[in-house]
C-alpha positions in Angstrom: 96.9 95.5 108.8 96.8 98.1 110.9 95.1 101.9 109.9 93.8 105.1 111.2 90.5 106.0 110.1 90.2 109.9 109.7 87.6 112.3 109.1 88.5 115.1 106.7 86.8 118.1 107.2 87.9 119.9 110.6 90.0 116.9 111.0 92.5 117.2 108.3 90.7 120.3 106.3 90.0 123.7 107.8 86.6 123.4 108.7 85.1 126.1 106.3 81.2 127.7 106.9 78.8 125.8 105.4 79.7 122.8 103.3 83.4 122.7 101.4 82.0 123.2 97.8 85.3 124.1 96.1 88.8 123.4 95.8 89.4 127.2 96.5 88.5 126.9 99.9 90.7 123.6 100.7 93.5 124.2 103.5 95.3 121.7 105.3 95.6 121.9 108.6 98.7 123.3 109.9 101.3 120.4 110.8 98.9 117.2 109.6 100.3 116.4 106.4 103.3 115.5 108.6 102.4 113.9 111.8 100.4 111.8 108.7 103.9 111.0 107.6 104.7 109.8 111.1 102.1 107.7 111.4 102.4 105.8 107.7 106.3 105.3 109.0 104.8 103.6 112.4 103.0 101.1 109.9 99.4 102.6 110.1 97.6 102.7 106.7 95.8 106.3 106.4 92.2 106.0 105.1 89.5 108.7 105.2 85.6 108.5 106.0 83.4 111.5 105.4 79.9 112.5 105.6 78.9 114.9 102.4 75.1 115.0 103.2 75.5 118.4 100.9 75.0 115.4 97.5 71.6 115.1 98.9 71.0 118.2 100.0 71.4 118.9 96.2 73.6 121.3 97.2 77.0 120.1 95.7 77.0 117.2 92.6 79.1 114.2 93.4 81.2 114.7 90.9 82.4 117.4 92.2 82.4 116.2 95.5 85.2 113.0 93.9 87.1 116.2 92.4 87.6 117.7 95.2 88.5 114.8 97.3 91.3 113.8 94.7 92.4 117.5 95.0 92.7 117.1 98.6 94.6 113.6 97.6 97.3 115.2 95.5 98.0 118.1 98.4 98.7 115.2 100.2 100.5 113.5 98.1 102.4 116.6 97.2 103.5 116.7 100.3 104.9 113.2 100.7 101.2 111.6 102.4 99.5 108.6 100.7 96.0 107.7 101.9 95.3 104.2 101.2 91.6 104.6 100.3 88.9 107.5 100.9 85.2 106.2 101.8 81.8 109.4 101.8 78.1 108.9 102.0 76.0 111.2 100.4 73.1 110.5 102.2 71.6 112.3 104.7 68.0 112.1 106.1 66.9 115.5 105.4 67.9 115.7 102.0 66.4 117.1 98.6 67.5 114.6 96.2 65.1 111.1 97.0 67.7 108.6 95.8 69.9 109.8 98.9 67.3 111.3 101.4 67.6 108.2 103.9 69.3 106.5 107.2 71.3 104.3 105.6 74.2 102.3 107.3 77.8 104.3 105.5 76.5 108.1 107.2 78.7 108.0 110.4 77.8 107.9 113.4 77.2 104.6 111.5 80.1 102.6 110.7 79.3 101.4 107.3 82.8 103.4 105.9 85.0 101.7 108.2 83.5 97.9 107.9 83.3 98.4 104.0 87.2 99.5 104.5 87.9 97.0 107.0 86.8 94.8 104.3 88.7 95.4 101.1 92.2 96.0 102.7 91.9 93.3 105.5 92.2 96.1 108.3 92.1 94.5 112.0 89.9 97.0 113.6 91.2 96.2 117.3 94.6 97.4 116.3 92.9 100.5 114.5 91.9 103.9 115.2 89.1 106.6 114.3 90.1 110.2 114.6 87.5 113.1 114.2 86.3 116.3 115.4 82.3 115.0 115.9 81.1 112.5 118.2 79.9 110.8 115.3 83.4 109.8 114.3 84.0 108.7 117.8 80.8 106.8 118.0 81.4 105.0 114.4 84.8 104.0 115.5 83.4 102.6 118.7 81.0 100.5 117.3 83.9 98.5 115.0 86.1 98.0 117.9 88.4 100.6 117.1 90.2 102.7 119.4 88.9 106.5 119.1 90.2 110.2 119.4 88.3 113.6 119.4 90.5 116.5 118.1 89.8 119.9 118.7 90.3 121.6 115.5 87.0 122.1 113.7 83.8 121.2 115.2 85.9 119.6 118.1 85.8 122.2 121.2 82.2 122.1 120.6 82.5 118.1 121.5 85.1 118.4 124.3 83.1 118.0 127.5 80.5 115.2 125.7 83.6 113.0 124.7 85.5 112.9 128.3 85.0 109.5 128.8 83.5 108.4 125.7 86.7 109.0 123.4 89.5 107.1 124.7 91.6 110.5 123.7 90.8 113.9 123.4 94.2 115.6 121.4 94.3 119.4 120.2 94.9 118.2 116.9 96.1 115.5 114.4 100.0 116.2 115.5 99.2 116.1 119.0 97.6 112.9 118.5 100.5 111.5 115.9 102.9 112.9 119.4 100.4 110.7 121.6 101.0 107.7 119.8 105.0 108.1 120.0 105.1 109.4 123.1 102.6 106.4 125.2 104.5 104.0 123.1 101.2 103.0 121.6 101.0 99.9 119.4 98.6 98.0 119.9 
């Protein structure tokens, strides 16, 4: 199996101040949901890997943080997208909560998310990519073997110059990317 690995906020999201706390502030990103389409019909399956270092920040519960990623599911789905699985670590080293104040191996730029992935659904990570807007999407993809893009929209423009050369793309967004892939003829 073949899949694209995607980081959701500033990726797929609008990248929102601050940590996205609420469904209210959930937008997709103009055009995604279908270039997404596009790319399920080229035979990629769609997964998602997030950091939400705001769970041990004690910032947000982790409930909420599972109700707001099946809200951002069902716009998906609403609008024709199925993700095949959705992967977050709520760890992060500077947190207030001890149980998830750590390094561990899931918080990207690790690649814990897309190994445990890799693992249930059988995904060949060669043929596979990792799409962000941080370096530490590019970087986690990297170390699995899979191919990597940096988009622009969010946190991205701030990454641009760091990633020429590191990324194997750098694409204005997730349609420019899903356009990439057609266009280059892509498969690999």
């Amino acid at each position: 199996m073949k899949a694209i690995f995607f980081d959701r906020d500033g990726t797929l999201v609008e990248q929102v101040s601050g940590y996205l706390l609420d469904e209210a502030q959930v937008s997709l990103i103009s055009g995604v949901p279908m270039a997404l389409k596009t790319l399920s019909k080229m035979g990629y399956k769609l997964f998602i890997v997030t950091n939400q270092g705001a769970i041990a920040k004690d910032l947000i519960t982790e409930e909420r943080v599972r109700e707001i990623n099946r809200y951002i599911l069902q716009s998906f789905k609403r609008k024709g997208v199925e993700f095949h699985g959705l992967k977050y670590c709520p760890h992060h080293p500077l947190g207030r909560i001890q149980a998830l104040t750590r390094e561990c191996e899931c918080r990207k730029p690790r690649p814990g998310m897309l190994l445990e992935l890799a693992n249930m659904f059988g995904i060949d990570l060669d043929q596979s990519w990792m799409v962000g807007d941080n370096l530490t999407d590019v970087t986690a993809g990297k170390q699995v073997g899979c191919r990597t893009t940096l988009v622009l929209t969010g946190h991205g423009k701030n990454f641009e110059v760091k990633a020429r050369g590191y990324a194997e793309w750098i694409c204005k967004d997730v349609r420019d990317f899903a356009r990439r892939l057609i266009q280059d003829g892509v498969n690999p």
